[in-house]
NULO-788276 format. One record per residue: residue in three letters; residue number from 1; x, y, z of N, C-alpha, C in turn. Coordinates in steps of 0.001 Angstrom, whole numbers, padded with zeros to 6 digits. Layout:
BEGIN
rest,nr,npx,npy,npz,capx,capy,capz,cpx,cpy,cpz
ALA,NUM,X,Y,Z,X,Y,Z,X,Y,Z
...
//
This chain:
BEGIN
rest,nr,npx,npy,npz,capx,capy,capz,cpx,cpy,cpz
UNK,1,-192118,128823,052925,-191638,127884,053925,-191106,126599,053293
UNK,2,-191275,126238,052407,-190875,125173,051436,-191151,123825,051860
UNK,3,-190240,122673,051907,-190723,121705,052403,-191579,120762,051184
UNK,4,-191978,119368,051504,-192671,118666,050923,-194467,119023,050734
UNK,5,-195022,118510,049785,-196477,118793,049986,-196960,117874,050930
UNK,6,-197935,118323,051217,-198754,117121,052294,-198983,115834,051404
UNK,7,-198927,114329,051376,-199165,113865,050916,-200039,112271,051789
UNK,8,-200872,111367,051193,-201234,110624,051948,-200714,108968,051244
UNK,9,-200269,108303,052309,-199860,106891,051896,-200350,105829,052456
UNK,10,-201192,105010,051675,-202346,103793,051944,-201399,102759,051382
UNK,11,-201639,101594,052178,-200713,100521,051571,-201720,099735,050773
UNK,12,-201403,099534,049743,-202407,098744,048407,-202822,097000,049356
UNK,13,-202064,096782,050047,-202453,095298,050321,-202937,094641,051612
UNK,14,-203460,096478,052032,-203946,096412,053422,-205690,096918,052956
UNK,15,-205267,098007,052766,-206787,099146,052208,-207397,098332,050930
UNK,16,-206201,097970,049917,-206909,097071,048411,-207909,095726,048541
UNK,17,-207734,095277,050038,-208841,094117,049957,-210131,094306,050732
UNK,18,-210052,095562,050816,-211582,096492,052261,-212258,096430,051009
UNK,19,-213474,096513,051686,-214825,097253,050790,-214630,098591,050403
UNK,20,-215287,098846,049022,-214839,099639,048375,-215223,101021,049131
UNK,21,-216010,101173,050111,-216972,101610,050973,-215942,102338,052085
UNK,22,-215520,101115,052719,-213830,101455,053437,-212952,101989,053208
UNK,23,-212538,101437,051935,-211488,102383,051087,-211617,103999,051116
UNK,24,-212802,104116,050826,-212867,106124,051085,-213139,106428,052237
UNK,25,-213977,105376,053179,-213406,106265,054657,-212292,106642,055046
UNK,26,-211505,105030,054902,-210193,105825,055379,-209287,106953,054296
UNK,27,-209835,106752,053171,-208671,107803,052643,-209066,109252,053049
UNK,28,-210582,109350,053389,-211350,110919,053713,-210725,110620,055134
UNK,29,-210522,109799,055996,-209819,110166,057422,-208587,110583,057728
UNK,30,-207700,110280,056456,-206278,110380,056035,-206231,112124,055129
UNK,31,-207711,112196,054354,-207696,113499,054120,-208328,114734,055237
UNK,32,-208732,113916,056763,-209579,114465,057534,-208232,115112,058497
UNK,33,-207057,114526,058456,-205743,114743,058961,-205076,115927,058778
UNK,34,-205136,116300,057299,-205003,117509,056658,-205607,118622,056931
UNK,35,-206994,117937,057669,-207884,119177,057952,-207849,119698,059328
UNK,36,-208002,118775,059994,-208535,118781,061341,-207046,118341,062306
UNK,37,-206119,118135,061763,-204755,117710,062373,-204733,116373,062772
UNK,38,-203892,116054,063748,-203683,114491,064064,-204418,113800,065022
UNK,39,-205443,115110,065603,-206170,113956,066435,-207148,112865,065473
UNK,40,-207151,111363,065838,-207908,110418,065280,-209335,110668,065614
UNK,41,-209982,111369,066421,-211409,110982,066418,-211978,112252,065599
UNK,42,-211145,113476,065549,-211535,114079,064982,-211551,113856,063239
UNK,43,-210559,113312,063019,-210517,112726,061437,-211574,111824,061152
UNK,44,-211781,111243,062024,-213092,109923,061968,-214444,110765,061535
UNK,45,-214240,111942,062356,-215497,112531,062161,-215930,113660,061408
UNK,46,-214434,113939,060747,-214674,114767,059161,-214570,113514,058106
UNK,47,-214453,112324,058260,-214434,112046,057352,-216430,111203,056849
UNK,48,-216584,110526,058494,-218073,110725,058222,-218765,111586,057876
UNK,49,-218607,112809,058262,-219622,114128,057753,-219396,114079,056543
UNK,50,-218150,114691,055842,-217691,114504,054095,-218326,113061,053495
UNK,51,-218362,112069,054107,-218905,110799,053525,-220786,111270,052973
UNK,52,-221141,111325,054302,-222447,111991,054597,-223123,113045,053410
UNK,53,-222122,113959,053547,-222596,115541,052206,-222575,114710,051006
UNK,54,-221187,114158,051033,-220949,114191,049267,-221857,113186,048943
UNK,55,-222766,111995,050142,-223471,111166,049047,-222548,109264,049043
UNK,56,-221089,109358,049343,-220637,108066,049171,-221034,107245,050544
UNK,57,-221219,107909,051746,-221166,106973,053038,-222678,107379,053557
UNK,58,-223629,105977,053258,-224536,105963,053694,-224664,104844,055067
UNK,59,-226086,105457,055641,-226215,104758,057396,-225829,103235,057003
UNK,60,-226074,102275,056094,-226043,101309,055619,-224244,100470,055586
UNK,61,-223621,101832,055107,-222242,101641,055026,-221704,101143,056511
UNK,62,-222200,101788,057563,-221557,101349,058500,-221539,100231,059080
UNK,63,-222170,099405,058232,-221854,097893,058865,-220776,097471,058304
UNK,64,-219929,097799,057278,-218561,097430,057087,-217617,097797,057992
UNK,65,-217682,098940,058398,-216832,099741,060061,-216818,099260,060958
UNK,66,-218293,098571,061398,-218400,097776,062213,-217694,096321,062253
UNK,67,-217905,095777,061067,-217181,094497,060873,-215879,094492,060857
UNK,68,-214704,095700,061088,-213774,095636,060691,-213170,096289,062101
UNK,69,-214062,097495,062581,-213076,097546,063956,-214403,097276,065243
UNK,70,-214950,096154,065175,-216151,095975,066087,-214978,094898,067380
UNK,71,-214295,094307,067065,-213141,094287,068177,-211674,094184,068058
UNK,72,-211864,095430,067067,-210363,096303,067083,-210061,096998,068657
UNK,73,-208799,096362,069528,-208565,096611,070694,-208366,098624,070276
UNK,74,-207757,098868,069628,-206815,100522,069195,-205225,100235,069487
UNK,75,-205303,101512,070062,-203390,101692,070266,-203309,102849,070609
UNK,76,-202179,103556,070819,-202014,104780,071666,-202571,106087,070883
UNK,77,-202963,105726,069454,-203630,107167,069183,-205072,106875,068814
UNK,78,-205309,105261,068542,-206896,105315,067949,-207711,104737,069090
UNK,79,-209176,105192,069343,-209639,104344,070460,-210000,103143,070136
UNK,80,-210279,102036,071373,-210914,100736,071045,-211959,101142,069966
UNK,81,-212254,100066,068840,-213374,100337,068315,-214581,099999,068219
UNK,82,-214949,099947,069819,-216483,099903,069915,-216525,101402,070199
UNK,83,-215560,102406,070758,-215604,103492,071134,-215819,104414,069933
UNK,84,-214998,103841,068757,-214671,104441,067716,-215743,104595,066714
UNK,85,-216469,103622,066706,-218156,103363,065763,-218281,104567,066466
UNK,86,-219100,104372,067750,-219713,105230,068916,-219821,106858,068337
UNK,87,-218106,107164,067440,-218174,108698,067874,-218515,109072,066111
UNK,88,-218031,107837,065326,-218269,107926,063884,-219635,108164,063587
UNK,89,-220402,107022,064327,-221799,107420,064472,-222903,108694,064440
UNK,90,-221806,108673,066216,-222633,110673,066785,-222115,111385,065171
UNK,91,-220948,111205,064927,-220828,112429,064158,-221575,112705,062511
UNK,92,-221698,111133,062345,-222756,110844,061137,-223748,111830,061541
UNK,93,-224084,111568,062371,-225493,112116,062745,-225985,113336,063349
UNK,94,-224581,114058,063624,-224619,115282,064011,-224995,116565,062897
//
């Protein structure tokens, strides 16, 4: 079928000043895209589980998530993020 590879693009001067903690959520949510397709809550929540197994995203971590989308309004594909902890959470913990 040819075509480009899947590839993922983080802007260095958005993601480069997060906690280092942040930095691999979102790149595992950006790799959770690949997996699970374009819905956002579902990426949220392969990328907590993968955080979870491999050992980098502990319960502790999520107070950086919190601090960063605790009143993030969203936009037409991500939810508000008090909603968004909410499901990162369940899924931590699922």
């Amino acid at each position: 079928m040819g075509g480009l590879p899947p590839r993922i693009i983080l802007d260095p001067m958005i993601v480069g000043s997060l906690p280092p903690k942040v930095q691999l959520f979102f790149y595992a949510h950006e790799c959770g895209h690949h997996m699970v397709g374009m819905n956002e809550n579902a990426a949220d929540c392969w990328a907590a589980k993968v955080g979870k197994a491999q050992g980098w995203f502990s319960p502790s971590d999520m107070q950086y998530l919190v601090q960063i989308f605790q009143w993030n309004p969203g936009d037409w594909t991500h939810a508000p993020g008090p909603v968004r902890l909410q499901n990162i959470w369940a899924c931590y913990n699922s």
